[in-house]
PQR file with spaces between the fields and no chain letter, atoms N, CA, C, O and H, PARSE charges and radii, in Angstrom:
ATOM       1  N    UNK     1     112.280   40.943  202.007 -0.4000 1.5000
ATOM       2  CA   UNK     1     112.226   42.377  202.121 -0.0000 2.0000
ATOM       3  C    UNK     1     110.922   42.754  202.819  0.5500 1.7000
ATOM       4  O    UNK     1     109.803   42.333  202.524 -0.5500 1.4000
ATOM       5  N    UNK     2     111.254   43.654  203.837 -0.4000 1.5000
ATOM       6  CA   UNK     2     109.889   44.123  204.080 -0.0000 2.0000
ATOM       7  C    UNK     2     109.981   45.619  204.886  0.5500 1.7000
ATOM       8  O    UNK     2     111.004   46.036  205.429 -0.5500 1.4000
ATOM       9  H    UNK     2     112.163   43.995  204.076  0.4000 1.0000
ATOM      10  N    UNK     3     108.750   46.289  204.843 -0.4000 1.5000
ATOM      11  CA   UNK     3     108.852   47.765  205.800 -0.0000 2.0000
ATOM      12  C    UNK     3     107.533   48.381  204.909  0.5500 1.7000
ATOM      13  O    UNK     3     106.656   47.799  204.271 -0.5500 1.4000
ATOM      14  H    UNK     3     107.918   45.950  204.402  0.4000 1.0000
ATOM      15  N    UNK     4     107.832   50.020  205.193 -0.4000 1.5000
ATOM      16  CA   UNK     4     106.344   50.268  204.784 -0.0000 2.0000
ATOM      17  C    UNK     4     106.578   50.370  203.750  0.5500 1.7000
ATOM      18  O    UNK     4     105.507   50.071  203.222 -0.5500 1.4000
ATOM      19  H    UNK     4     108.544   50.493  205.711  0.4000 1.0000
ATOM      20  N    UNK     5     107.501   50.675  202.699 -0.4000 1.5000
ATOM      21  CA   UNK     5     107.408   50.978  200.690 -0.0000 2.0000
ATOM      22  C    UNK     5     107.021   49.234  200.336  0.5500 1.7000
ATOM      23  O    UNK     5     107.059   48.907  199.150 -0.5500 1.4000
ATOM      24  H    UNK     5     108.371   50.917  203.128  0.4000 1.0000
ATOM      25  N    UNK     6     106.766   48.477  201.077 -0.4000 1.5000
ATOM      26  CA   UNK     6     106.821   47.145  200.668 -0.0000 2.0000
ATOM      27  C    UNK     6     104.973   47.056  200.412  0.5500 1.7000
ATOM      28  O    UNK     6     104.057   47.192  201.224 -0.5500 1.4000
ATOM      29  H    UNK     6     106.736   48.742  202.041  0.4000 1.0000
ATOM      30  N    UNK     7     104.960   46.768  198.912 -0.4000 1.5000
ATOM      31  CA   UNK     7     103.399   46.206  198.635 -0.0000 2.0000
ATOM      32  C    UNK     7     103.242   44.815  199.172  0.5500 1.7000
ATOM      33  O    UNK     7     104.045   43.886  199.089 -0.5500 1.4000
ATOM      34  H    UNK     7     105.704   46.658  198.252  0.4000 1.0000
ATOM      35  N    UNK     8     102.159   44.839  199.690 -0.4000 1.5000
ATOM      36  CA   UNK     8     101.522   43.590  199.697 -0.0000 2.0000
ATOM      37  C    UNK     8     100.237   42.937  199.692  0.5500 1.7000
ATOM      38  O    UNK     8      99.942   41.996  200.429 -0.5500 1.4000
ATOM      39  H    UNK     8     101.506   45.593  199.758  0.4000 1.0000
ATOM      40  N    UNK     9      99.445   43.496  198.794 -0.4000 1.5000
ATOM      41  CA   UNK     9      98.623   43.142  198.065 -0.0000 2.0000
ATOM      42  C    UNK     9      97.321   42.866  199.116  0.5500 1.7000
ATOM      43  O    UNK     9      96.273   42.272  198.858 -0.5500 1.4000
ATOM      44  H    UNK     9      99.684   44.260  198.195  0.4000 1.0000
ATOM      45  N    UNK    10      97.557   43.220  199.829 -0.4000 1.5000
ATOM      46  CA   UNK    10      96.465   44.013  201.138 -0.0000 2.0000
ATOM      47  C    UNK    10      95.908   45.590  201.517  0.5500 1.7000
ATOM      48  O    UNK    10      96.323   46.691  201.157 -0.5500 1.4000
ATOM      49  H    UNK    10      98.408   43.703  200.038  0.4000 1.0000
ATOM      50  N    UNK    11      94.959   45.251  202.267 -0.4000 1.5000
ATOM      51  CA   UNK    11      93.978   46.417  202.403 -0.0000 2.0000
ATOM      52  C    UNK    11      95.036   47.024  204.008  0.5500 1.7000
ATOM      53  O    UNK    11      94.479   47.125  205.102 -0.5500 1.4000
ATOM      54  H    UNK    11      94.622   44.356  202.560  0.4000 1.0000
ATOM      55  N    UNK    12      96.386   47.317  203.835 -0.4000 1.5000
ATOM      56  CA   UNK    12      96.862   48.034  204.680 -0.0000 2.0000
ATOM      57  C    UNK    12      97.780   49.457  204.941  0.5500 1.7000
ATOM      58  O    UNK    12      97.992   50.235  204.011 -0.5500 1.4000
ATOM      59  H    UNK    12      96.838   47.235  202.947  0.4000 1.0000
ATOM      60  N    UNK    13      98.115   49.613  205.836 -0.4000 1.5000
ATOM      61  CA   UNK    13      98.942   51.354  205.386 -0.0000 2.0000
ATOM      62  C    UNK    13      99.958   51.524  206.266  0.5500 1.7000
ATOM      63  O    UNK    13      99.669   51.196  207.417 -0.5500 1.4000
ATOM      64  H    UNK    13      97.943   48.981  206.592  0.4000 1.0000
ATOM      65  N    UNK    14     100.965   51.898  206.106 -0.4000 1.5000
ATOM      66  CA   UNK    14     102.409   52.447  207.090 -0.0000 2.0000
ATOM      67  C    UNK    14     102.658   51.585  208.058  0.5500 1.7000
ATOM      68  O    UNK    14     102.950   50.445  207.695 -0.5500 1.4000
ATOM      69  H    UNK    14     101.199   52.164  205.171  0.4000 1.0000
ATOM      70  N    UNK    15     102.623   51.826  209.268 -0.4000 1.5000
ATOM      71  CA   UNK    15     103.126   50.825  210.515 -0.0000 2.0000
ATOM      72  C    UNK    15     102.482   49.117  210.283  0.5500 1.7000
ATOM      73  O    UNK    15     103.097   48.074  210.504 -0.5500 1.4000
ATOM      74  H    UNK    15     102.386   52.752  209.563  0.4000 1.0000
ATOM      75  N    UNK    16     100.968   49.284  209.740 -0.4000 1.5000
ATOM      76  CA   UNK    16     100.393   48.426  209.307 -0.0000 2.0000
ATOM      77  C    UNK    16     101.449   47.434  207.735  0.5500 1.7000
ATOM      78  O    UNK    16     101.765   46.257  207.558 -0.5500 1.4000
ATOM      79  H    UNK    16     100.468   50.132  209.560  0.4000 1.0000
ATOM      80  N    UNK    17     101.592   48.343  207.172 -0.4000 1.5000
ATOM      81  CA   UNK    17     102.434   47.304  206.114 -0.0000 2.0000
ATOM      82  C    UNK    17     103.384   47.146  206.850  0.5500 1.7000
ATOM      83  O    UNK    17     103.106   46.195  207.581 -0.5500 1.4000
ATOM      84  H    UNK    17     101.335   49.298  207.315  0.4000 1.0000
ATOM      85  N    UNK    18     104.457   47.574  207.106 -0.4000 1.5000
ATOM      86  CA   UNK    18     105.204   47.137  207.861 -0.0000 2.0000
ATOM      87  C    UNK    18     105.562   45.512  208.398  0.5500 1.7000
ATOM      88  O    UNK    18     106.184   44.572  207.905 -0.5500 1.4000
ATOM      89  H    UNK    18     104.682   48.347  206.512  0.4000 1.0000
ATOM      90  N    UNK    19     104.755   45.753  209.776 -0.4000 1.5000
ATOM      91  CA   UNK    19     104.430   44.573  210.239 -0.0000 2.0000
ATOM      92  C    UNK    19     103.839   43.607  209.328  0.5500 1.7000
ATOM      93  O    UNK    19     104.552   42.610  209.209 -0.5500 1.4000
ATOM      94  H    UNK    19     104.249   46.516  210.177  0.4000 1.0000
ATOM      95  N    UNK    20     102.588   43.573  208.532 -0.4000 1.5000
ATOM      96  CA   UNK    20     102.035   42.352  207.783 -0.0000 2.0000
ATOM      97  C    UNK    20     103.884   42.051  206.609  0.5500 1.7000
ATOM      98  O    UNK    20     104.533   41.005  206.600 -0.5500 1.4000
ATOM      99  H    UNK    20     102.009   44.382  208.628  0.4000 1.0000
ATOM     100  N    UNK    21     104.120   42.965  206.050 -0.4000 1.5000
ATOM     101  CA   UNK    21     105.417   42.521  205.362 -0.0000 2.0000
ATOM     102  C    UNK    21     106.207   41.749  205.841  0.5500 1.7000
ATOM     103  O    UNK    21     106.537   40.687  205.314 -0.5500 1.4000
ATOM     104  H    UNK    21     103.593   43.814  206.058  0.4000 1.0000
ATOM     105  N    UNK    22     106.656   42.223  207.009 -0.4000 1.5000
ATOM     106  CA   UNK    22     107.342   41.103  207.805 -0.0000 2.0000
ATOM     107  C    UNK    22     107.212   39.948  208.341  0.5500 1.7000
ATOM     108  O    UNK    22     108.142   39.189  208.612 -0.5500 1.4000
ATOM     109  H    UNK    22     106.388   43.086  207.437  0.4000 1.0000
ATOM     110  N    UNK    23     105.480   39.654  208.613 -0.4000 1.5000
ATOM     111  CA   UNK    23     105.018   38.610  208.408 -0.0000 2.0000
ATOM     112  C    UNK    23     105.073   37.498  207.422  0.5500 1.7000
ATOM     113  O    UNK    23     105.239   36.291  207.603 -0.5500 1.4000
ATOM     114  H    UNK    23     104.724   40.271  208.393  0.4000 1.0000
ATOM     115  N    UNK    24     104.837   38.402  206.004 -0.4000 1.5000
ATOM     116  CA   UNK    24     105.167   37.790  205.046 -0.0000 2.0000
ATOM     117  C    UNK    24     106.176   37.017  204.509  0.5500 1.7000
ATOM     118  O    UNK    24     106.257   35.904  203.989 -0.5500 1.4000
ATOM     119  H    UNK    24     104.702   39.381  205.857  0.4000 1.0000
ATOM     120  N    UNK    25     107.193   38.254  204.882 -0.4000 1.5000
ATOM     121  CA   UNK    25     108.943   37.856  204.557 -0.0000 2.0000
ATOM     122  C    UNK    25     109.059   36.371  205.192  0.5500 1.7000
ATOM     123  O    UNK    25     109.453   35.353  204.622 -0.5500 1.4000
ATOM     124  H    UNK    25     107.126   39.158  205.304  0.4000 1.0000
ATOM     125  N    UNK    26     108.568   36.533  206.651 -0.4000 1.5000
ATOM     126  CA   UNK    26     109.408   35.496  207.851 -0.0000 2.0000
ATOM     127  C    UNK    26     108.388   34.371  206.980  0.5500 1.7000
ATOM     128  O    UNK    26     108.845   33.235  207.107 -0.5500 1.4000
ATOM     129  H    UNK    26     108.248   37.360  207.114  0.4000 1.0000
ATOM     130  N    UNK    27     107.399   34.400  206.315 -0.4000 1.5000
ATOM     131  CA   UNK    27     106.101   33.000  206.416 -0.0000 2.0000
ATOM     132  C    UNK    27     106.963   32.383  205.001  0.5500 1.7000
ATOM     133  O    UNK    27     107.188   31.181  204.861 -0.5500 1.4000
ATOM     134  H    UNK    27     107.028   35.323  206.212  0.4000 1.0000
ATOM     135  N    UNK    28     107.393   33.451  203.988 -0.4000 1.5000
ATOM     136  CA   UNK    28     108.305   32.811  203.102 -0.0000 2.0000
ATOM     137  C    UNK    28     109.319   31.979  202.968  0.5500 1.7000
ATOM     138  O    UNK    28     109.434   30.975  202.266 -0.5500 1.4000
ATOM     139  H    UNK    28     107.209   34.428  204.101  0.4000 1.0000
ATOM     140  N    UNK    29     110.316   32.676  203.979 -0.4000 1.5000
ATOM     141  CA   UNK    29     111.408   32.296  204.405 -0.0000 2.0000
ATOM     142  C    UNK    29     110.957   30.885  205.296  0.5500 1.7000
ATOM     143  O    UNK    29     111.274   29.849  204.712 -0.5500 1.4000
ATOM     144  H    UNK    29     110.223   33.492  204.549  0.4000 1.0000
ATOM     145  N    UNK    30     110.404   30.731  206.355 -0.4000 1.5000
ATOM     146  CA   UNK    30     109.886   29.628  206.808 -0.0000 2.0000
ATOM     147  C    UNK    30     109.139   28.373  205.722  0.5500 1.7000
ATOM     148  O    UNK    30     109.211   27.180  206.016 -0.5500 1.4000
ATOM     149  H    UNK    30     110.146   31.573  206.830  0.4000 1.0000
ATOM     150  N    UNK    31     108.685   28.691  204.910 -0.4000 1.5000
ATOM     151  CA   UNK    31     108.288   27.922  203.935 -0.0000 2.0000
ATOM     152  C    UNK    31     109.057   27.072  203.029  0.5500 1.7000
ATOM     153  O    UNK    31     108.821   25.915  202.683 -0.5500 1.4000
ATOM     154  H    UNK    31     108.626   29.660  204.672  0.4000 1.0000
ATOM     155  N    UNK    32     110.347   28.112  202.597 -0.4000 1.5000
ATOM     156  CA   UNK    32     111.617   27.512  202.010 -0.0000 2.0000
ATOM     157  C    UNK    32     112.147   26.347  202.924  0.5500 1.7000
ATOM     158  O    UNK    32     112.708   25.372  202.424 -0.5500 1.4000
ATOM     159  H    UNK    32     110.539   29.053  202.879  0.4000 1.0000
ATOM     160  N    UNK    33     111.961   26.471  204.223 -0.4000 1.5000
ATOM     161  CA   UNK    33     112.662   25.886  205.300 -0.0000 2.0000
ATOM     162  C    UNK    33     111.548   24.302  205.539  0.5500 1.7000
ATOM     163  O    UNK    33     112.024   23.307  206.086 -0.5500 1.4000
ATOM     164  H    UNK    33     111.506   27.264  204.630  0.4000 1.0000
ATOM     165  N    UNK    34     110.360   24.327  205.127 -0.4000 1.5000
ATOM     166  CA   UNK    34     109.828   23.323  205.517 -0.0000 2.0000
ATOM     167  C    UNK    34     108.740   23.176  206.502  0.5500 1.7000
ATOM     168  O    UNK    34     107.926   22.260  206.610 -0.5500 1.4000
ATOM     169  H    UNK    34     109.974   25.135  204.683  0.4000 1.0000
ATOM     170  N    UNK    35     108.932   24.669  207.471 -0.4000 1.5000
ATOM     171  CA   UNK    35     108.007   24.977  208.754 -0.0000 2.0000
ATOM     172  C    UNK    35     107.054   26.108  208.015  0.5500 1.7000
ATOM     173  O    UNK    35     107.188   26.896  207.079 -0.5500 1.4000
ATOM     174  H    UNK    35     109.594   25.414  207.383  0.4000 1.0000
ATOM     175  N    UNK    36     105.389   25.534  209.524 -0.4000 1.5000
ATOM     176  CA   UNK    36     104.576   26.298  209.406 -0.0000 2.0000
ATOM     177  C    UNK    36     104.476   27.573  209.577  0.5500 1.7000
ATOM     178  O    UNK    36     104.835   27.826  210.727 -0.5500 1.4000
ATOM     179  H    UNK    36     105.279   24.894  210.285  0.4000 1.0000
ATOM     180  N    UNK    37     104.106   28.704  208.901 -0.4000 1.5000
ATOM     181  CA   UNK    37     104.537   30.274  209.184 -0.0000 2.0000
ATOM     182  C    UNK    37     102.888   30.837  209.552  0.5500 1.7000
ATOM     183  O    UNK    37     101.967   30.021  209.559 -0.5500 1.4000
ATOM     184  H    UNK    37     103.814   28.498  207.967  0.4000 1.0000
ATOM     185  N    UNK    38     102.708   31.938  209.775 -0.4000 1.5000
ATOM     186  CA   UNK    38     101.433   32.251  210.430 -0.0000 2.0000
ATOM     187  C    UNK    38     100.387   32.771  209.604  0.5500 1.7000
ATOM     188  O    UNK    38     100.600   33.589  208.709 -0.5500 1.4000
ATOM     189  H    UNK    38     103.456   32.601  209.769  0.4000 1.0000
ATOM     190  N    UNK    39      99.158   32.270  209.914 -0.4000 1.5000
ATOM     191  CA   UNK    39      98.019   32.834  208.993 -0.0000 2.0000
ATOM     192  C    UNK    39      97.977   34.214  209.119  0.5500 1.7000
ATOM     193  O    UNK    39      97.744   34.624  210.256 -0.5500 1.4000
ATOM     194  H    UNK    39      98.985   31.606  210.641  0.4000 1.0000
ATOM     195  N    UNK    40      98.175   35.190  208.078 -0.4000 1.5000
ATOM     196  CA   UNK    40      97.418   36.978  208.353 -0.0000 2.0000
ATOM     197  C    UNK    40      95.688   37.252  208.062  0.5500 1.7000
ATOM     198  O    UNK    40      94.923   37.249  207.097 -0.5500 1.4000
ATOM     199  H    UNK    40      98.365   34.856  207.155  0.4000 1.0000
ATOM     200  N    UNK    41      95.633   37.465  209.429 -0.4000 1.5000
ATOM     201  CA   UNK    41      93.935   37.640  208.999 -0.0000 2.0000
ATOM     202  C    UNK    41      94.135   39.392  208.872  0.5500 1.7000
ATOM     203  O    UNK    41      94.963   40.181  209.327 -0.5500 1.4000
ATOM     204  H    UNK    41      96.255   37.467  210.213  0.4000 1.0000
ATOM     205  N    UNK    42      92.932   39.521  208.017 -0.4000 1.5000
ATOM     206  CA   UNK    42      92.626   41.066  207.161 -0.0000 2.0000
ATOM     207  C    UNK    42      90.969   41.193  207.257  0.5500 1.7000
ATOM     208  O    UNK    42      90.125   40.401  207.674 -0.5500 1.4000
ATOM     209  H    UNK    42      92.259   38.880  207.647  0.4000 1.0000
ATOM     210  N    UNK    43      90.895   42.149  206.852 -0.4000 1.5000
ATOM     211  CA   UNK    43      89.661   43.149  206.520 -0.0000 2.0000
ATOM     212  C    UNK    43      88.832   42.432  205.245  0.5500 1.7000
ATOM     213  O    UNK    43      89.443   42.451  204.177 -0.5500 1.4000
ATOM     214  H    UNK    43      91.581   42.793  206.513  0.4000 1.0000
ATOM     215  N    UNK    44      87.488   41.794  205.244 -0.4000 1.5000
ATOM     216  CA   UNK    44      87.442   41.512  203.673 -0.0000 2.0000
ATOM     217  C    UNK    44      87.825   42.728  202.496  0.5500 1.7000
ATOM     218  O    UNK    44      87.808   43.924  202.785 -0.5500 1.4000
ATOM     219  H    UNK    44      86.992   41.778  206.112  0.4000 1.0000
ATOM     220  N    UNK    45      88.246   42.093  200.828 -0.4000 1.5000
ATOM     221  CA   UNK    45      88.735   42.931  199.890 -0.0000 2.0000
ATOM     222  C    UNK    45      87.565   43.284  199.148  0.5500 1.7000
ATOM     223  O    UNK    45      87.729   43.426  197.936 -0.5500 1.4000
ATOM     224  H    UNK    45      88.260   41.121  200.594  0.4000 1.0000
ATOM     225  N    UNK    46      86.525   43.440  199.572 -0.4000 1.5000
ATOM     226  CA   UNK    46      85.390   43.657  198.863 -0.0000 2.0000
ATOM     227  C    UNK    46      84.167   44.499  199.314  0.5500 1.7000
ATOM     228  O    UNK    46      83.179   44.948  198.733 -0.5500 1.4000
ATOM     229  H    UNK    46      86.392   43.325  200.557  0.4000 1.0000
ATOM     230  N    UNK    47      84.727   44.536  200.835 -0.4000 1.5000
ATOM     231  CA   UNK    47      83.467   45.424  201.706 -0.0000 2.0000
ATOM     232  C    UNK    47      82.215   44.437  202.102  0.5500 1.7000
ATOM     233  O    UNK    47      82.030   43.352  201.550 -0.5500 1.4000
ATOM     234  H    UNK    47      85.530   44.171  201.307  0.4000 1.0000
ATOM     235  N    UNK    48      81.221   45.079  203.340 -0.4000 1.5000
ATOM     236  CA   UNK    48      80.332   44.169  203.837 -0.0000 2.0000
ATOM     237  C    UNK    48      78.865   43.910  203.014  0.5500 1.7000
ATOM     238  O    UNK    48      78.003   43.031  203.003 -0.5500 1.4000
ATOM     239  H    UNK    48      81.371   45.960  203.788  0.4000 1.0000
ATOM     240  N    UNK    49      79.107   45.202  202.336 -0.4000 1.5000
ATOM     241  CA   UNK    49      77.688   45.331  201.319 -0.0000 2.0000
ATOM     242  C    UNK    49      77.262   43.312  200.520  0.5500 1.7000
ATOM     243  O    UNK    49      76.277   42.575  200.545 -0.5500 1.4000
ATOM     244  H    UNK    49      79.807   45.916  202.345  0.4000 1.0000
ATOM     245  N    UNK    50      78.550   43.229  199.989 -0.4000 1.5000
ATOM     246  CA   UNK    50      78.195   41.734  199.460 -0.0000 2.0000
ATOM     247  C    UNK    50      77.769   41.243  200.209  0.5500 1.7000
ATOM     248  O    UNK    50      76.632   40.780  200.120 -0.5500 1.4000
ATOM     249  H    UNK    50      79.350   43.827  199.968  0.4000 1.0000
ATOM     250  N    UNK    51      78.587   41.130  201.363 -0.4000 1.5000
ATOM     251  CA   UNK    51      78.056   39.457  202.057 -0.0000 2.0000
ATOM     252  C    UNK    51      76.552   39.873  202.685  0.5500 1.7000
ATOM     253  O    UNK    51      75.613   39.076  202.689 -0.5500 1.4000
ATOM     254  H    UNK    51      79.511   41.506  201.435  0.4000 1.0000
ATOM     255  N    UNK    52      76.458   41.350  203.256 -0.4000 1.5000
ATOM     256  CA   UNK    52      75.147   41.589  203.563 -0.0000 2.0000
ATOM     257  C    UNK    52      74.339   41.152  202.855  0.5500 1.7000
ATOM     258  O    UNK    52      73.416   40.630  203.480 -0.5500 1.4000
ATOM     259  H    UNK    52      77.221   41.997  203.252  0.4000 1.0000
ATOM     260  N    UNK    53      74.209   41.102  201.385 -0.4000 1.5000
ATOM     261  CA   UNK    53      73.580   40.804  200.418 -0.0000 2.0000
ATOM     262  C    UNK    53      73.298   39.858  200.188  0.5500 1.7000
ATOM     263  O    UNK    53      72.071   39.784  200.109 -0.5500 1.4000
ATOM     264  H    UNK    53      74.959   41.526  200.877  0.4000 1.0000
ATOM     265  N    UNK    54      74.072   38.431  199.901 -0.4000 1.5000
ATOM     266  CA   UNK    54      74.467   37.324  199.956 -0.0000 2.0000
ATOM     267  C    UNK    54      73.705   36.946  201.392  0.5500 1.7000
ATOM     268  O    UNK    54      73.264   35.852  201.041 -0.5500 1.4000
ATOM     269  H    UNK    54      75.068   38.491  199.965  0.4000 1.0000
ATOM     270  N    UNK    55      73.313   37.077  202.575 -0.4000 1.5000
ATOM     271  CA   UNK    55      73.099   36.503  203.641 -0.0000 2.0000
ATOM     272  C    UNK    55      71.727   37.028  203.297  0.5500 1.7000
ATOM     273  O    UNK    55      70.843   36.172  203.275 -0.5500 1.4000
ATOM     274  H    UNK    55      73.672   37.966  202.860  0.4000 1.0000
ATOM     275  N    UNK    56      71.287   38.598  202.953 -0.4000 1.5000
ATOM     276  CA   UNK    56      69.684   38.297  203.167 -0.0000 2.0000
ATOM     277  C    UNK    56      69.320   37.531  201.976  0.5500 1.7000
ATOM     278  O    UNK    56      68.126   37.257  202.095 -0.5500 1.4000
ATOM     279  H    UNK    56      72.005   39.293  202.971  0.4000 1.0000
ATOM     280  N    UNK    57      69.833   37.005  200.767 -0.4000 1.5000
ATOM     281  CA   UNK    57      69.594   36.241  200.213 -0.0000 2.0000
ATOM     282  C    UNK    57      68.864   34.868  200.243  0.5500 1.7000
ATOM     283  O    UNK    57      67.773   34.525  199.787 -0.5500 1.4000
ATOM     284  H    UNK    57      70.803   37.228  200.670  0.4000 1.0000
ATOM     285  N    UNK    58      70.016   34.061  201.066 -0.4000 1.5000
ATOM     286  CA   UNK    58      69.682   33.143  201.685 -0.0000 2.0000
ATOM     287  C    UNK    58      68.979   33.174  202.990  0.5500 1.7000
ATOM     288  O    UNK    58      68.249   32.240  203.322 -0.5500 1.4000
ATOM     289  H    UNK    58      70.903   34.340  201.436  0.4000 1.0000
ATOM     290  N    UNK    59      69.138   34.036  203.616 -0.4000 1.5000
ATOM     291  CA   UNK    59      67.703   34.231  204.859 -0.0000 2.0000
ATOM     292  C    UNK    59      66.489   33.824  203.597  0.5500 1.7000
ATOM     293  O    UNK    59      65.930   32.729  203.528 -0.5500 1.4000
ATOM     294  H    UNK    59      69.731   34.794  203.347  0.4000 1.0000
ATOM     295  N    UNK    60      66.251   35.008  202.637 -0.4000 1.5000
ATOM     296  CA   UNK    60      64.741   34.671  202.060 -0.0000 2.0000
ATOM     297  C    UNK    60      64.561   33.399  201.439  0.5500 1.7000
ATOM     298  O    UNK    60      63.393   33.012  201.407 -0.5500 1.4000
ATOM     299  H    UNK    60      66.705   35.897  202.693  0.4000 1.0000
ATOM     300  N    UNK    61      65.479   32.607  200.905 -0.4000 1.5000
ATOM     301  CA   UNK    61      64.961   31.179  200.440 -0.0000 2.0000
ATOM     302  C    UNK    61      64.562   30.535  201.796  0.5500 1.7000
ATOM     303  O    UNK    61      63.988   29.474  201.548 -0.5500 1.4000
ATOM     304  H    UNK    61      66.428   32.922  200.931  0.4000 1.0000
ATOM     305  N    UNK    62      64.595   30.630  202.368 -0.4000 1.5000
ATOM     306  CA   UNK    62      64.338   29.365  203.752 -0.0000 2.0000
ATOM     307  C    UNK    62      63.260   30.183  205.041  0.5500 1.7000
ATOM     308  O    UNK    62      63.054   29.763  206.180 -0.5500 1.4000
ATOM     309  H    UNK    62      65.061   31.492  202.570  0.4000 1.0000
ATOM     310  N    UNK    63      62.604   31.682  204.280 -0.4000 1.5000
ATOM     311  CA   UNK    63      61.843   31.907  205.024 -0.0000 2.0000
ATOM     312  C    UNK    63      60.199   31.372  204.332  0.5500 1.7000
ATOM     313  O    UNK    63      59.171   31.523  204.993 -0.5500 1.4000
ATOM     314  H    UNK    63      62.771   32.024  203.355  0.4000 1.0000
């Protein structure tokens, strides 16, 4: 199943679910089958503030 009422547990919206759903559907369905289906790259689920954080982190140990 897929279209835009379809959740999928991503940071997406309308034309956007859509398409990733159908991605999904076909990577399922391909999976049952034995074949490789396609990676969905996304938005991180957490925002940049962490990793900003996390990186000047480790910048300061090694300065």
């Amino acid at each position: 199943m897929a279209g835009d009422t379809v959740r999928t547990g991503l940071p997406v919206a309308l034309m956007e679910r859509a398409a990733t759903s159908g991605f999904l559907a076909a990577n399922a369905l391909l999976l049952r089958w034995g074949l490789r289906g396609h990676a969905l790259w996304t938005v991180p689920g957490r925002g940049r503030v962490a990793a900003l954080c996390w990186a000047a982190a480790r910048a300061g140990d090694h300065g």
